[in-house]
C-alpha positions, 0 to 999 in steps of 0.5 A: 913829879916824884913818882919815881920815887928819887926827888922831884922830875918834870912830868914830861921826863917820867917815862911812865903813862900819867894823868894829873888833876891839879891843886887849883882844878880841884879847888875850883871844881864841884867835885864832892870827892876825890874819888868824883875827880880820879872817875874823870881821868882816862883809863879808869874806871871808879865807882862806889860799892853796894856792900863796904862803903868803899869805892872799886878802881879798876885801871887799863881794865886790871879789875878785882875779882869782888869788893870784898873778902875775895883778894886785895885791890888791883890798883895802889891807893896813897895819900901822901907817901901813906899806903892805904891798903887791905889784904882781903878788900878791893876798896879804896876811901874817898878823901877831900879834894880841897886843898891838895897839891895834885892827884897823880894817876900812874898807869901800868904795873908798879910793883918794883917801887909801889909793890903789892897791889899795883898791877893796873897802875897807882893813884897817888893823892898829894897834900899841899906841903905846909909853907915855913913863911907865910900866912894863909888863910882860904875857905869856900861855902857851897849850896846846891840843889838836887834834882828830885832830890834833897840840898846839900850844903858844904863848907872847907876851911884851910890854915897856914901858920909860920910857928917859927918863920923859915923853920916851922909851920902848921896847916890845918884843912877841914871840911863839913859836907851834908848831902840830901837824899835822891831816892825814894823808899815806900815810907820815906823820900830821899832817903841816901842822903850823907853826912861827912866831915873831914880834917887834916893836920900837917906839921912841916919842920926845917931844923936845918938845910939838910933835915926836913920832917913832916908829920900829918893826921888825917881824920874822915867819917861818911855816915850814910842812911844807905848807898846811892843804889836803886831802880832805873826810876830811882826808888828802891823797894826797901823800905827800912834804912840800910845804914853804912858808916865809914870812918878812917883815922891815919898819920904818917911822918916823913923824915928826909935827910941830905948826907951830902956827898949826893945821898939822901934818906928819906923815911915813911911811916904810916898808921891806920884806924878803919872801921866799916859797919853796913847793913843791908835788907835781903827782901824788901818789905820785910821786917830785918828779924823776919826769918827767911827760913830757920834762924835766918833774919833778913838782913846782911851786916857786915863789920869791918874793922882793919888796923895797918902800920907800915915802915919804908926806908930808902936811899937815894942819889941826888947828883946830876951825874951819869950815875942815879940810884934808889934803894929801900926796905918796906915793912907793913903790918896789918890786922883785920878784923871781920864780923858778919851777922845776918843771913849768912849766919854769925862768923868772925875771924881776924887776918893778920899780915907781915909783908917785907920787901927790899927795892932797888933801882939804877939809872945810867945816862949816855950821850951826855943825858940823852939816853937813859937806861933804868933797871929796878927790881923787888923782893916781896914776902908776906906771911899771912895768919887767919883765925877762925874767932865764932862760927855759923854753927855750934862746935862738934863735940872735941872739934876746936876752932880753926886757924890757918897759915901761909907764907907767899913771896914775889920778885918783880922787875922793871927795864926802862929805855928812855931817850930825851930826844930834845928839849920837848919830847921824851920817847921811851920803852919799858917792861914792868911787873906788877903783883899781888899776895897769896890768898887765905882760903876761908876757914868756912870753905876749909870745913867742907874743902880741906884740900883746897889750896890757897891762891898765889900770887897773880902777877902782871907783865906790861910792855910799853912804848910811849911819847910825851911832849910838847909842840907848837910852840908850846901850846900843844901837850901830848902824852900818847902809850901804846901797851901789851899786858900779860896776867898770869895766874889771875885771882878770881872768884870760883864755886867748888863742890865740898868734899866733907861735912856731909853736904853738897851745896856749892860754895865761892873761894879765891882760886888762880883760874887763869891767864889774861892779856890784851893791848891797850892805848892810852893818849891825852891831849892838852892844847892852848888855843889862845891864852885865854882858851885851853881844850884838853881830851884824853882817851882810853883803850885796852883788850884785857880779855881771858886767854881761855875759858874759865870753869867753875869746878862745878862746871859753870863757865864763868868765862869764855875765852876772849871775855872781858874780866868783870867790870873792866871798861874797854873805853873811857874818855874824857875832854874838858874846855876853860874859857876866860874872858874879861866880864865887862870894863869894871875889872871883873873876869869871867871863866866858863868850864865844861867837861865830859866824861865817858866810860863803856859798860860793865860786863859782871858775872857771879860765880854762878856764871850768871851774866848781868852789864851796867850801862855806859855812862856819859857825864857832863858838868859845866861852871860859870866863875866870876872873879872881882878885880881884887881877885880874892873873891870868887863866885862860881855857879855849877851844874852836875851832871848836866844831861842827867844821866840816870845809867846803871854805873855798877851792877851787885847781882842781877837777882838784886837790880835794887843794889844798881850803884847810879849817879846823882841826878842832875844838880846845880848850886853856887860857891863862894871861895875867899883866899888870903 
């Protein structure tokens, strides 16, 4: 693992809660995404959204106020060492899970080492380093049906090439994926139905013992006739396609360099092109330029197109000794453009952001390493334009545009004590902070509100013990995290009341509305019950509740005091079984896998205080591997959600149940994989 940030350390010696989805599982996996295998784990909650293209991650119940043009995400999304965040967007991408070296779930706030963002914990996805000495060639085919629903067809192709053996090596991984619709429309059956394709490029260097470069480019585009929302019978009343296109481009290059003398420096820089265009029809039946009323067509359209660079710089101590350090300077600069037509009117503006910040952590070792003391600290600053580019309505005479300005900081901490109380079993005990940056308020809400004040940053405290280990002669693995949070100042969705421009209609802004705290339970459990049988479960529980009632200033309670926040499950679960077996006397081995997943319902209120609930989802998969004796082959047949779950997964508004986000219904295939 190096989720601290300081080299590689087993998972059992990070004192900090983690789940972890191997390279290998994901291969084998049907998982359609990487986002399909992140929804799997404990303690979170990941869902694709009606409006953006984008996914919404909640963890330990740390939920973002809204998708969109509301606050930044609770959660830090990295592929690789590449931050892949917005300023005013909670979404996060969903990137192929072929071909990866693990995806890392950090739970709990981050915020010295990951900084803004990392409240609710961090998802890392991780790349398989290029090898410097050996070919390698895998690929895997795939055909799958979906019940009432259309086929889909995938295929994922992965390249290691030795340029210079032991010095320079290239990896190539891409993927085609053509998934049929499932629900029908007045005028057209399985109408969601996506085309993706996906592409990574890795270039890994070794010039000398003590210099390692690597530079990767990622490419992704997800065009889709219309998100996976519809009624429980799984149609929709709309009858025209809502099209969502969702494409990202990112490179990064990595430079790590060993002084000697036990110091080494590692540097990441990160560039990234996204852009997002949907659509969505208002009332169904209805052509898109029918006019609700004057001048407003029915539709919502949306462009989003968002371009980030960003820098970090650390040193770090690679010694053995008592004495083991980190420091390290982060600069990310972005600017995102937004343009809305439809319904709402016709408005653009452009936000642009300059966040620095300095880090640092320290470890002390006592009792000849059994006692570990760490202390970390960070010091954030985002300065923050917004630029008013065309507005709903024409210009009065002599009023010009608008374009507002802030400037936010931040000084997070962390205080870990850990104690390697044998060779099998790490005990620990942290306090941690996370946080986020201030927000603009729109230059729309200023028109009508010009006193109203930008939100500050929310920030969260987490107080932690925890256990991990292993027993049993090794065959039993634990990792169990009793928590208490503390979120002060939480971001949320608010309605106000103008207090010029002559109307009186109220209106949604970004406000700090109030505090939330609650304890919560994290425990996993991994167990080898012979060496061909493995049961694996994992459970997760908090109470992150508002710690008094929430009012809009227009006098809506949008939250009693001990509500949950919007769209933050108090349980999830998971528990998965692998069965191997030899198929036979000819050589053939057989793998049977099954899994199970659960997370509780979703509470979801609009700032209007209207009160709508998703559904508890219960899901199951299960696959049957069978693998020739020359063990480069494999044929591996799978159902998707097995009992067909059919449950709201995430609700929009309970005025449009035709935006519900579902499940795809129950969907079985075979694979064909080839390693060389």
């Amino acid at each position: 693992m190096t989720a601290q940030k300081r080299g590689s350390q087993n998972l059992q010696d990070v004192p900090v809660s983690i789940s972890v989805i191997g390279g290998n599982r994901l291969d084998e996996s049907a998982f359609q995404g990487v986002n399909d295998a992140i929804a799997s784990m404990p303690g979170i909650t990941q869902y694709d959204t009606a409006q953006s293209g984008g996914s919404r991650i909640t963890l330990r119940g740390v939920a973002p106020a809204a998708a969109i043009f509301s606050s930044s995400s609770t959660s830090a999304y990295y592929l690789d060492q590449m931050p892949f965040s917005f300023s005013r967007l909670s979404i996060t991408p969903d990137a192929s899970p072929y071909d990866l070296d693990r995806v890392e779930l950090l739970k709990g706030p981050q915020g010295t080492l990951y900084g803004a963002a990392a409240l609710g914990g961090v998802v890392r996805i991780l790349t398989r380093n290029p090898n410097l000495n050996e070919f390698e060639i895998k690929g895997r085919a795939e055909i799958s049906e979906t019940e009432e629903g259309g086929t889909n067809y995938r295929g994922d192709v992965a390249l290691n090439a030795p340029i210079v053996p032991g010095k320079l090596a290239v990896r190539i991984v891409a993927g085609v994926q053509e998934n049929g619709g499932w629900i029908d429309t007045p005028v057209e059956d399985d109408l969601n139905d996506a085309d993706i394709k996906t592409a990574r490029v890795k270039v890994g260097a070794e010039p000398t013992d003590r210099l390692r470069i690597d530079f990767s480019a990622w490419y992704s585009r997800d065009d889709r006739d219309m998100m996976d929302s519809s009624l429980e019978d799984r149609t929709t009343p709309n009858d025209v396609e809502q099209p969502i296109q969702t494409d990202y481009d990112l490179y990064g290059l990595g430079i790590e360099y060993d002084f000697g003398n036990d110091i080494s420096l590692i540097s990441s820089s990160t560039y990234m092109d996204y852009f997002n265009i949907g659509t969505m029809q208002i009332v169904p039946g209805l052509p898109l330029d029918f006019e609700l009323g004057p001048g407003v067509p029915n539709y919502l359209r949306t462009e989003l197109h968002n371009e980030l660079f960003a820098q970090e710089v650390r040193l770090h101590s690679t010694n053995a000794g008592p004495w083991n350090w980190s420091i390290g300077g982060f600069y990310r600069d972005t600017d995102e453009f937004r343009e809305s037509t439809g319904v709402l009117g016709d408005s653009s503006d452009r936000l642009t952001s300059q966040q620095v910040a300095v880090f640092g952590e320290v470890t002390r070792a006592f009792l000849d390493g059994a006692l570990e003391l760490t202390a970390g600290l960070r010091y954030f600053n985002d300065d923050v334009t917004l630029q008013e580019l065309t507005r709903n309505e024409p210009l009065e005479p002599g009023e010009q545009l608008q374009t507002v300005d802030d400037s936010f900081d931040e000084v997070t901490s962390r205080l870990v004590l850990s104690w390697y109380a044998n060779p099998d079993m790490t005990l620990y005990a942290s306090f941690g902070e996370g946080f986020r940056s201030g927000v603009l308020q729109g230059t729309n809400a200023l028109e009508v509100r010009p006193d109203l004040p930008n939100a500050e940053p929310d920030v969260l405290t987490n107080y932690e013990i925890g256990a991990k280990g292993t027993t049993a002669g090794g065959r039993l693995r634990y990792d169990f995290a009793l928590y208490y949070l503390d979120w002060e100042d939480v971001q949320q969705s608010l309605r106000f009341l103008p207090t010029s421009g002559g109307q009186n209609v109220p209106f949604t802004a970004t406000a700090n509305a109030g505090d939330a705290s609650g304890p919560g339970v994290d425990l996993g459990l991994d167990f080898a019950v012979t060496d061909s049988l493995t049961l694996h479960g994992s459970l997760g529980w908090n109470d992150l509740t508002f710690d008094q009632d929430i009012v809009s200033p227009t006098g809506e309670v949008l939250f009693a005091g001990g509500s949950r926040l919007d769209q933050s499950a108090e349980w999830t679960g998971n528990a998965r079984m692998n069965y191997a077996f030899p198929f036979g006397d000819s050589g053939y081995r057989g793998r049977l896998s099954a899994s199970w997943s659960y997370s509780d319902s979703l509470d979801i209120r609009n700032p209007a205080g209207q009160f709508a609930y998703a559904d508890s989802i219960i899901k199951s998969d299960a696959s049957f591997t069978l693998t020739p004796p020359s063990q480069n082959l494999s044929f591996t047949f799978f159902v998707n959600n097995l009992t067909d779950e059919d449950g709201i997964v995430a609700i929009l508004d309970e005025v449009f149940p035709n935006f519900d986000t579902r499940l795809r219904p129950r969907t079985w295939g075979v694979r064909m994989s080839v390693v060389y």
